[in-house]
C-alpha positions in Angstrom: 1.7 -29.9 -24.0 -1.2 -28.6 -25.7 -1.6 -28.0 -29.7 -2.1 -24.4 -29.0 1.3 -24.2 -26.7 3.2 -25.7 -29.3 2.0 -23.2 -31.6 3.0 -20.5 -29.6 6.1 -22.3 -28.8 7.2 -22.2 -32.9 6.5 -18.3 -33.1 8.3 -17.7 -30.5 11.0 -19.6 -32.2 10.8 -18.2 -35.2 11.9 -14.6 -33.3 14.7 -16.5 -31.3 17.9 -15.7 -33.3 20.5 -17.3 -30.8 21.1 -20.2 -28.9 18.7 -21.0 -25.5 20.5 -22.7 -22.6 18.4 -24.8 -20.2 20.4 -26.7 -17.4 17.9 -29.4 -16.1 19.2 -30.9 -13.0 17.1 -34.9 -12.2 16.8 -36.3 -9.1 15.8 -39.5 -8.0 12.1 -37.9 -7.6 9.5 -39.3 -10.0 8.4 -35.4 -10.6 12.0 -35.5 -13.0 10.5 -37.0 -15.4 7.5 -34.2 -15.4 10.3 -31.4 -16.3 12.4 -33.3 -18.6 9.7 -34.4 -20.6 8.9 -30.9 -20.6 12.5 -29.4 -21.7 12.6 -32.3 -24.2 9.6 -31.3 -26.3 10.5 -27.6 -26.0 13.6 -28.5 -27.4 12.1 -30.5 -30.3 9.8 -27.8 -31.5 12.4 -24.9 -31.0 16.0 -26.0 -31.9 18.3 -23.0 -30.7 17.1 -24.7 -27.1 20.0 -26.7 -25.5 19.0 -28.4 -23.1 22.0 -29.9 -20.5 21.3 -32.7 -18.3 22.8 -33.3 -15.3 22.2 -35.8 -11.8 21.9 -33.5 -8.6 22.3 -34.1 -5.2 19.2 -32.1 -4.1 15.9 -34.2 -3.1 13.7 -32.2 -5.4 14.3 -31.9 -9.5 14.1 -28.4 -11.4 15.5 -26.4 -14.3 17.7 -23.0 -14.5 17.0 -20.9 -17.3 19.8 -18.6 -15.8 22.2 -19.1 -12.4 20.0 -17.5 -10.8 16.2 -18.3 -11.9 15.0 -21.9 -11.6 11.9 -23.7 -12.0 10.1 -26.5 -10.3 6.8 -26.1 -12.1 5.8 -26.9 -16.0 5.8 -23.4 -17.4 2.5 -24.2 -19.7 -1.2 -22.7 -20.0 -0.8 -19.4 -18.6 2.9 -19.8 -17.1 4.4 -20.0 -20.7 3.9 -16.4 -21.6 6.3 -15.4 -19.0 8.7 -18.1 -19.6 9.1 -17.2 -23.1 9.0 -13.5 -22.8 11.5 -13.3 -20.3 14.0 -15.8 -22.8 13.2 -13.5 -26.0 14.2 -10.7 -23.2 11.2 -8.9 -23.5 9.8 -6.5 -20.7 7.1 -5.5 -19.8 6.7 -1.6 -19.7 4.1 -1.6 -16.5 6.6 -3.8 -14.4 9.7 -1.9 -15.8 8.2 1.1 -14.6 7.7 -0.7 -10.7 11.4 -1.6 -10.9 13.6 0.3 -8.0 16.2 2.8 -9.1 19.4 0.9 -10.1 21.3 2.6 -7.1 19.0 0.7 -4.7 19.6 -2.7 -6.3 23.7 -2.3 -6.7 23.3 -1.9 -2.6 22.3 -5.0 -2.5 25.4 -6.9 -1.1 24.0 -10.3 0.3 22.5 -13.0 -2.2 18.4 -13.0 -1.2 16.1 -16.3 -2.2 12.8 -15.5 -3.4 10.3 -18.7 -3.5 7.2 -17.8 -6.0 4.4 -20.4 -6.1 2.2 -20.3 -8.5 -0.7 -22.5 -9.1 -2.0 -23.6 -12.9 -4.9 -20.8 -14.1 -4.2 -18.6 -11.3 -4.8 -14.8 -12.9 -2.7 -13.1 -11.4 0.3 -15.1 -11.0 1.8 -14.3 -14.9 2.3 -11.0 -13.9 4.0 -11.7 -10.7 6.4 -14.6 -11.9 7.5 -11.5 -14.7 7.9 -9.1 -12.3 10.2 -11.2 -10.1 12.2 -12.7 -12.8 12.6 -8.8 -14.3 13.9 -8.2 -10.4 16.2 -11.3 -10.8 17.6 -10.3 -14.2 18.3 -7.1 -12.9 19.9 -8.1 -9.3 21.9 -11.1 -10.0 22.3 -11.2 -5.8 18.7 -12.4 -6.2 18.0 -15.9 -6.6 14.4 -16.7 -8.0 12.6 -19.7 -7.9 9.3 -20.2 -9.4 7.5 -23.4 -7.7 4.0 -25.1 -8.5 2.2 -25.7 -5.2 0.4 -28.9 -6.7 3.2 -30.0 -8.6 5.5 -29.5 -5.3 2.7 -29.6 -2.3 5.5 -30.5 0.6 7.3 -27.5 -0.2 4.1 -25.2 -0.2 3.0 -27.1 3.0 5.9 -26.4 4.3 6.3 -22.8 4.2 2.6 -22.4 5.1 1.5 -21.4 1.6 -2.3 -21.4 0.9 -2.8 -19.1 -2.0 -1.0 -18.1 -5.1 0.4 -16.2 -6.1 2.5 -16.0 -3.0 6.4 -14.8 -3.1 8.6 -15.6 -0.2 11.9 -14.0 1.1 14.1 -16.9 2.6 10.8 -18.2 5.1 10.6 -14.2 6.9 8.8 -12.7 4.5 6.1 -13.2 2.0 4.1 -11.3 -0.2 0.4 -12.7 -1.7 -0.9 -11.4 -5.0 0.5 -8.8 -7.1 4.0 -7.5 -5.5 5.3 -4.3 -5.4 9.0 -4.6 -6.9 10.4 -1.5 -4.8 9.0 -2.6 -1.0 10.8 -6.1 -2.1 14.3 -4.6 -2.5 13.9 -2.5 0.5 13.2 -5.4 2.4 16.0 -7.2 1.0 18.3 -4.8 1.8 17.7 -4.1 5.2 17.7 -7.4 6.3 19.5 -8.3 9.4 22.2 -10.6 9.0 21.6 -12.4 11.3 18.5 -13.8 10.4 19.9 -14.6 6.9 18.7 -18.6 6.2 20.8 -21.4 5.5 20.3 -20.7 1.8 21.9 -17.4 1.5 25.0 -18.1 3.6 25.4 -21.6 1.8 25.2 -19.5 -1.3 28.1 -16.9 0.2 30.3 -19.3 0.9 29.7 -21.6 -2.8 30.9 -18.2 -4.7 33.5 -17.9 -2.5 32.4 -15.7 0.4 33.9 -17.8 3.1 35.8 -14.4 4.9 33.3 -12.3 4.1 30.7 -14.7 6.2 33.1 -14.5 8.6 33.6 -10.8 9.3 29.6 -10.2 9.1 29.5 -12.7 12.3 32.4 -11.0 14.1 30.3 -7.7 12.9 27.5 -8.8 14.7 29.0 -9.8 17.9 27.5 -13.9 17.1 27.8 -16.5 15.3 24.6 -16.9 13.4 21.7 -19.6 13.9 21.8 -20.8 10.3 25.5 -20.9 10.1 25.4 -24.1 12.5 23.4 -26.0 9.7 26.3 -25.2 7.5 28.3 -26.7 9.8 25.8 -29.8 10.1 24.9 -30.1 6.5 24.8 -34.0 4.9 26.7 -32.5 2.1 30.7 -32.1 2.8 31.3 -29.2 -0.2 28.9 -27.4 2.1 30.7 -28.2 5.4 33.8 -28.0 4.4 33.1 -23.9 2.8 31.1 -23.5 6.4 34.8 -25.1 8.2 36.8 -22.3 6.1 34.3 -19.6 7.7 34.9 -21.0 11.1 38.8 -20.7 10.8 38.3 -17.1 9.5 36.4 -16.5 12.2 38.7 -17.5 14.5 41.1 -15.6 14.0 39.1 -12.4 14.9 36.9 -13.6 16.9 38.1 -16.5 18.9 35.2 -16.0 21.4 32.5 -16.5 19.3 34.7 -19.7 17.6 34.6 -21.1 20.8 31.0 -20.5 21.1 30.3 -22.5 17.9 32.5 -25.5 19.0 30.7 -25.6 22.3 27.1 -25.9 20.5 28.7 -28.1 17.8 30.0 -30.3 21.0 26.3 -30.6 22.3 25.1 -32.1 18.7 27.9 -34.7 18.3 26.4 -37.6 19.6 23.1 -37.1 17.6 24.9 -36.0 14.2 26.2 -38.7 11.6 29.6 -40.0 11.7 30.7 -38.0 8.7 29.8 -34.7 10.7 31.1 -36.5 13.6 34.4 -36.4 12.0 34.3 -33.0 11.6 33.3 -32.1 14.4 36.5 -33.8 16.0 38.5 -32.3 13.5 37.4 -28.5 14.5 38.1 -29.4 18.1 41.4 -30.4 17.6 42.0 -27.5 15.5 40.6 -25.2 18.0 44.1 -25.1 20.3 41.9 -24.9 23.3 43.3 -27.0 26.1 39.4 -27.9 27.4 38.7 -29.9 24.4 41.5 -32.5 25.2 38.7 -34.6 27.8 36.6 -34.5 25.8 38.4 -35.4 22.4 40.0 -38.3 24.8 37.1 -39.4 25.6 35.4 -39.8 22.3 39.0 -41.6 21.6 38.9 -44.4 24.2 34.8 -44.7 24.1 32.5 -47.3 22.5 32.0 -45.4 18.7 33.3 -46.5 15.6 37.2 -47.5 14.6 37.3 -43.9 12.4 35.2 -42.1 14.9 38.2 -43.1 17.5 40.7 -42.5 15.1 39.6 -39.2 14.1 39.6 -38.3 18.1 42.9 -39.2 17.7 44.4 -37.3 15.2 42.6 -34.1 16.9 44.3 -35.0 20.1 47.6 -34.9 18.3 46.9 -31.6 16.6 45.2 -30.2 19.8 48.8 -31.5 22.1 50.9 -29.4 18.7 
């Protein structure tokens, strides 16, 4: 951090009245120690900052100003102006006037991830990191998160990026360079559901959204593509919310149930024995008859004691 950040830093701090809450979550990744040591000195110079530290599960490390803007860049040179105007709560009167109307943004039903990468001294990418944090503030349905593509290169590689700014809606849609606020939400809201990614329905069914995931598959007439990563995910929260779906879904819709069981059935022997278990589990709950040769012979085959047991106890729930 530079002399002339820290300056800026302190005058912004002498205009913050209340407390600041940062929740940094660390990860094993050595780039952890980049944004803590970052939180850290911010807190030192401005003391209303709280900063709360906590281990995560995710591969990559990052910090929430909100619950629903994050970073996984260093907010500093020409990145910092943002990050403290949008704290302070300060708007600007150019993007405020690009926002969409607030009736457009209450229709706005489905959470929507938007990826902005930013690169240090870009121009241009101040403005559009405010503008989509503005958008964020306003929508809480929309979860921002600002990334630096040298800081992070795997995740810019990934999703193809090769300029910045560049904002991204859930890998379908990008925008590169300034952004127009209005086309954003309009895109957001007429997505099709069924081309929501595995971030947005992992996101419905962590606040609870289990049913309504459910009945927007049924409404569609299939189950959705991202859904069976849910069902597939290494963590078990996130299996275990994608499970509840499947039973909700069941019960409306015991065709397209079915359908997920039979593509569940074709991973088994490539997934993990966790998500093996799990699998079993759903097959025994599924009270279809044609799961019992195949539940019988996972039971009686060459896999693991608790791979064999869990067969088992799906048999019994599949012959009750």
């Amino acid at each position: 951090m530079t002399p002339e950040e820290k300056e800026t830093i302190r005058q912004w701090a002498g205009r913050i009245s209340g407390p600041v809450a940062i929740n940094l979550q660390v990860t094993n990744d050595d780039r952890s120690a980049v944004l803590e040591t970052f939180c850290t000195e911010f807190q030192k110079i401005a003391p209303m900052v709280r900063v709360k530290k906590q281990d995560h599960s995710d591969p990559l490390p990052s910090f929430w100003i909100t619950d629903n803007i994050g970073y996984q860049t260093v907010p500093a040179g020409l990145e910092l102006r943002p990050f403290l105007d949008f704290l302070e709560g300060r708007e600007d009167e150019a993007i405020l006037a690009g926002l969409p109307d607030a009736e457009l943004l209450d229709r706005i039903r489905i959470p929507a991830y938007l990826t902005v990468f930013v690169a240090p001294q870009c121009p241009v990418c101040p403005q559009t990191v405010s503008s989509v944090l503005l958008l964020a503030r306003r929508c809480p349905k929309i979860l921002a998160t600002v990334v630096d593509g040298m800081l992070f290169p795997e995740l810019a590689s990934v999703a193809n990026v090769r300029s910045a700014p560049t904002v991204i809606l859930e890998d379908r849609f990008r925008w590169i360079g300034a952004v127009d606020l209005r086309e954003i939400v309009r895109v957001i809201e007429s997505r099709d559901p069924s081309h929501l990614g595995v971030q947005t329905l992992q996101q419905m069914i962590e606040t609870g959204n289990a049913e309504a995931l459910a009945g927007m598959m049924a409404q569609s007439g299939g189950p959705f593509p991202a859904f069976m990563d849910l069902l597939l995910h290494p963590k078990w929260p996130v299996r275990l919310g994608a499970m509840v779906a499947l039973e909700f879904l069941s019960e409306t819709r015991p065709d397209l149930s079915i359908q997920i069981l039979e593509a569940l059935w074709n991973r088994f022997e490539a997934a993990g024995n966790d998500v093996k278990g799990d699998i079993l589990y759903l097959l025994g709950e599924s009270k279809q008859a044609g799961m019992m040769e195949r539940l019988t012979a996972v039971h009686t085959g060459d896999y693991p004691e608790a791979i064999r047991e869990a067969a088992g106890d799906a048999l019994e729930a599949l012959e009750s």
